[in-house]
PyMOL CGO cylinders between C-alpha atoms (Angstrom):
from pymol import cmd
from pymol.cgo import CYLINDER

trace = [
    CYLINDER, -42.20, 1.05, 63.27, -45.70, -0.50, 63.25, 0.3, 1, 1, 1, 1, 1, 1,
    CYLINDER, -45.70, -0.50, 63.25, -46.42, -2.36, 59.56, 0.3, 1, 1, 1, 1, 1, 1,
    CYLINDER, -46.42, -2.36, 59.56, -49.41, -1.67, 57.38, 0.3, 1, 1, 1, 1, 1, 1,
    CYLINDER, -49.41, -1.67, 57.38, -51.49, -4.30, 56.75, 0.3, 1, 1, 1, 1, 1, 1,
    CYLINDER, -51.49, -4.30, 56.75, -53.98, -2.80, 54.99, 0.3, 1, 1, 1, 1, 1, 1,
    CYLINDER, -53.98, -2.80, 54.99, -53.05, -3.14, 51.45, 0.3, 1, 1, 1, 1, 1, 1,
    CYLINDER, -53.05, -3.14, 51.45, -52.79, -6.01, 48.68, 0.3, 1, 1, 1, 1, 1, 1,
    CYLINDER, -52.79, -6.01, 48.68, -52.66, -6.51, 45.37, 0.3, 1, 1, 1, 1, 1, 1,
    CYLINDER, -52.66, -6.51, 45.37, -55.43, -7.01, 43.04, 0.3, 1, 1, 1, 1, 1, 1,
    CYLINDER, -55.43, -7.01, 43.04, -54.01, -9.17, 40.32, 0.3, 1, 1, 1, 1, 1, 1,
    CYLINDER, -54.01, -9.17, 40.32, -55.99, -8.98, 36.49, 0.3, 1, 1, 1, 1, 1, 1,
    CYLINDER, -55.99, -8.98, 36.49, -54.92, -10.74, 33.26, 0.3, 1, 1, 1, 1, 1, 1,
    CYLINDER, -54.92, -10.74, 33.26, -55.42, -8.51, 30.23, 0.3, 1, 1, 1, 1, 1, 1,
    CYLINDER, -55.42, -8.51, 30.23, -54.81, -8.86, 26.56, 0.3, 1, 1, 1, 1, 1, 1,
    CYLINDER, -54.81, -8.86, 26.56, -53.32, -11.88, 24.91, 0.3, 1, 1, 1, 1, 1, 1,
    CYLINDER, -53.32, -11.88, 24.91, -49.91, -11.81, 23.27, 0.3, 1, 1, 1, 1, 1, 1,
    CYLINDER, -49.91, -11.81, 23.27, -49.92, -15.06, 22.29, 0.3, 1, 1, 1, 1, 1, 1,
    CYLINDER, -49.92, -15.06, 22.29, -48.24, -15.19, 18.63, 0.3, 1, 1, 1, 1, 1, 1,
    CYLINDER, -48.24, -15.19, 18.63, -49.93, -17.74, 16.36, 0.3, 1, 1, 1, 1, 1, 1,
    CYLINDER, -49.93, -17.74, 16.36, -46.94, -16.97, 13.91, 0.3, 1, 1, 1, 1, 1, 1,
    CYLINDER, -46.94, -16.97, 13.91, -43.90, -17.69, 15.61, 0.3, 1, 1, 1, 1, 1, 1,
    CYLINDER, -43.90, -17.69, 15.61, -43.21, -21.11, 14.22, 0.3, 1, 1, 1, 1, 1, 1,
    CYLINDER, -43.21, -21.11, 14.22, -43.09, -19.82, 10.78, 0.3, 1, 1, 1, 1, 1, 1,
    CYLINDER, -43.09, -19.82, 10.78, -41.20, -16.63, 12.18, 0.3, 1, 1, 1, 1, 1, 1,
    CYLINDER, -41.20, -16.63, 12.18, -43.89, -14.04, 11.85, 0.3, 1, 1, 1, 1, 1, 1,
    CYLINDER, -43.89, -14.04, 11.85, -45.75, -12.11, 14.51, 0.3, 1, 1, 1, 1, 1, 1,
    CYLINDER, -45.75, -12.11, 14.51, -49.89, -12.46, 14.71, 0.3, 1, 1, 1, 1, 1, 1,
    CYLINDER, -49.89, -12.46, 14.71, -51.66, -11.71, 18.10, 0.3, 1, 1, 1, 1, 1, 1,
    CYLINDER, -51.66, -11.71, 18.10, -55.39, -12.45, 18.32, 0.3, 1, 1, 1, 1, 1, 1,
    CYLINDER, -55.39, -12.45, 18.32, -56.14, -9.21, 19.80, 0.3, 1, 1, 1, 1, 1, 1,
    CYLINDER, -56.14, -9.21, 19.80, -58.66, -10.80, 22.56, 0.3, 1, 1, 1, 1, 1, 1,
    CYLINDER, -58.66, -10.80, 22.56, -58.82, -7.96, 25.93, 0.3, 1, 1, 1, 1, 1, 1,
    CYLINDER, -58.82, -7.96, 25.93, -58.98, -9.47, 28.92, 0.3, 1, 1, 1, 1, 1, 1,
    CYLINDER, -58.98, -9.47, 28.92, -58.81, -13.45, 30.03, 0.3, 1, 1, 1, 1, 1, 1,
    CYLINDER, -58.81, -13.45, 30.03, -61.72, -15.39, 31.06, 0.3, 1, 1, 1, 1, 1, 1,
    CYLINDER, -61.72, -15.39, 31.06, -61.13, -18.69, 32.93, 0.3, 1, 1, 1, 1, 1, 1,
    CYLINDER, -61.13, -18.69, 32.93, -62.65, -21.96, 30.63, 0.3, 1, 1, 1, 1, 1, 1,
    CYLINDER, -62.65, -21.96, 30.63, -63.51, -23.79, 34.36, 0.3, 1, 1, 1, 1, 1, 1,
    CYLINDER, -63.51, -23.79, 34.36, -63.65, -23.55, 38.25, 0.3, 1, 1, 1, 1, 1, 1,
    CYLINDER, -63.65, -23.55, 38.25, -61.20, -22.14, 40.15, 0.3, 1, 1, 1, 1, 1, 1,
    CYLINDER, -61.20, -22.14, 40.15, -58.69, -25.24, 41.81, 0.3, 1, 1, 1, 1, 1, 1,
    CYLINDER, -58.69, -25.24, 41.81, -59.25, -27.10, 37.93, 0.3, 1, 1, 1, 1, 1, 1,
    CYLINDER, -59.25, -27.10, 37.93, -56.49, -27.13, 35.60, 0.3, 1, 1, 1, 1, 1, 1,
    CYLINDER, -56.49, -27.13, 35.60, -59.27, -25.30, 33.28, 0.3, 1, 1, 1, 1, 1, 1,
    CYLINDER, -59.27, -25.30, 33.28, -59.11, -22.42, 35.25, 0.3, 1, 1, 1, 1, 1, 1,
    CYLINDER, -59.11, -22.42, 35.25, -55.52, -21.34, 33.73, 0.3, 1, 1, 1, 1, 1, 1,
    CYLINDER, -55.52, -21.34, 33.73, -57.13, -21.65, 30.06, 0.3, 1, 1, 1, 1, 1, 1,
    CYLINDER, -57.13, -21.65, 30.06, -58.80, -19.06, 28.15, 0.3, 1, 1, 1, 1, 1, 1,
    CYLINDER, -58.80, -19.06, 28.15, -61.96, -19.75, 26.76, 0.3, 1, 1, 1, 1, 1, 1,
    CYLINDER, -61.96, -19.75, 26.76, -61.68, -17.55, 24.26, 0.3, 1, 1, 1, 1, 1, 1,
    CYLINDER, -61.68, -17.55, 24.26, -58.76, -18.85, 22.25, 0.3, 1, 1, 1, 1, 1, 1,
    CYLINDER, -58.76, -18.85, 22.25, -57.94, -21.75, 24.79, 0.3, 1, 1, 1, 1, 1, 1,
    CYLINDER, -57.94, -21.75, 24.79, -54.48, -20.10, 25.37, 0.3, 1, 1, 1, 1, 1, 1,
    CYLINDER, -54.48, -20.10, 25.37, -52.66, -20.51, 28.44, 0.3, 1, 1, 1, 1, 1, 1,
    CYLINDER, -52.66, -20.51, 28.44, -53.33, -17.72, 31.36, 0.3, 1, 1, 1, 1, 1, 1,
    CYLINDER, -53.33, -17.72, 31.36, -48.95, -16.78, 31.15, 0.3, 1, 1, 1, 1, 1, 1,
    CYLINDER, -48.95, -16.78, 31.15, -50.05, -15.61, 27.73, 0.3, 1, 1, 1, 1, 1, 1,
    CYLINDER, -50.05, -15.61, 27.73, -52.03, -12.70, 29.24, 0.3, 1, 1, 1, 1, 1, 1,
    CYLINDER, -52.03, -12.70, 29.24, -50.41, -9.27, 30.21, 0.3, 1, 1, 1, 1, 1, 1,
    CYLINDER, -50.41, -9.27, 30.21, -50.61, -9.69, 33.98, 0.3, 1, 1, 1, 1, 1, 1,
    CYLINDER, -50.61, -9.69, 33.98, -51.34, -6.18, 36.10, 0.3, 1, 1, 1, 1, 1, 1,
    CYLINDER, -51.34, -6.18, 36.10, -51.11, -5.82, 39.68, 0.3, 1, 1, 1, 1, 1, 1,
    CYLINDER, -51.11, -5.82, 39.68, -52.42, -3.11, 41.73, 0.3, 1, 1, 1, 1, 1, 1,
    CYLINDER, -52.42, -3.11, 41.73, -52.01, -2.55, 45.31, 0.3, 1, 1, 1, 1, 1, 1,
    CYLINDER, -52.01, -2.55, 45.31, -55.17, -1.87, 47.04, 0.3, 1, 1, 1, 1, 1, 1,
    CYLINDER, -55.17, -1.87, 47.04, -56.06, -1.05, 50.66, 0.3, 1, 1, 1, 1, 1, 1,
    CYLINDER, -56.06, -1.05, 50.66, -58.24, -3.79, 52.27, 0.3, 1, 1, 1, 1, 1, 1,
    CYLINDER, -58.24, -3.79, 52.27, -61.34, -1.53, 53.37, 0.3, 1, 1, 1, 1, 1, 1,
    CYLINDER, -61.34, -1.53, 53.37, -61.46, -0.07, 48.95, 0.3, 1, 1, 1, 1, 1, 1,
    CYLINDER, -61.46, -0.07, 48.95, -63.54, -1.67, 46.14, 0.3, 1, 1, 1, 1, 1, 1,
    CYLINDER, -63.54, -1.67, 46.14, -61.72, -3.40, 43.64, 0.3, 1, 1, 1, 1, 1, 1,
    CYLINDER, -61.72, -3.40, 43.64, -60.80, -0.82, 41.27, 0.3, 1, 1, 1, 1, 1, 1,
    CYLINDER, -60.80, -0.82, 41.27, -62.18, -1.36, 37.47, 0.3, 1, 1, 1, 1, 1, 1,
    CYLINDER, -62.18, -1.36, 37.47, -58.76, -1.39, 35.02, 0.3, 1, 1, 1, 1, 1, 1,
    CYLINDER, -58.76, -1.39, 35.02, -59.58, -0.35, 31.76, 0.3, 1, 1, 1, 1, 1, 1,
    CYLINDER, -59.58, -0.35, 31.76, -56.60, -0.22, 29.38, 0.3, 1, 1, 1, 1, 1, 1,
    CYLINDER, -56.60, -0.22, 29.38, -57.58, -1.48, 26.23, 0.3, 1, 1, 1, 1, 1, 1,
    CYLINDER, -57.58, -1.48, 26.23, -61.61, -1.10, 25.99, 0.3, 1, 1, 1, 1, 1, 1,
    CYLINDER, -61.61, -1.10, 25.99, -61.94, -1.20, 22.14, 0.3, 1, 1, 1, 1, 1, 1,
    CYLINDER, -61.94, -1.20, 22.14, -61.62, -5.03, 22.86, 0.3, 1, 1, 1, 1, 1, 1,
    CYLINDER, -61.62, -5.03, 22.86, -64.46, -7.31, 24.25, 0.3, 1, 1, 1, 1, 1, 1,
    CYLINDER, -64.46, -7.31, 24.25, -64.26, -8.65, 27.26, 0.3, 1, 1, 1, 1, 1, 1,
    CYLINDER, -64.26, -8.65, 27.26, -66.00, -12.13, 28.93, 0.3, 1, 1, 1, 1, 1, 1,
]
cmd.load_cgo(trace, "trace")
């Protein structure tokens, strides 16, 4: 059985659940959409958000699989937020 090697996975970071209250045992998210990297790509800045300067695990992560030859699809799952 021949393999197909014409997919992968398109991997986005979405909204922060970061909770600003859990040392005093409460629950407050900052509500931001989607992560934007604060530097280059290959920089430790590059796993920060500029935003709220949270770390990138903080972000809902999505992956799609994708065939090679197809755009990048646009996700969409919380536009009421801004994005970068």
């Amino acid at each position: 059985m021949a393999s197909n090697n014409n997919k992968h996975f398109l991997v986005k970071y979405l909204e922060c659940r970061h909770n600003y209250a859990a040392r005093s045992n409460g629950y407050v998210l900052d509500g931001y959409g989607e992560f934007c990297p604060t530097g280059a790509p290959e920089t430790l800045e590059f796993f920060i958000c500029a935003a709220w300067h949270c770390h990138q695990n903080f972000h809902k992560k999505v992956e799609v699989e994708v065939e090679n030859k197809v755009e990048s699809p646009v996700i969409s799952i919380n536009p009421s937020h801004g994005t970068c």
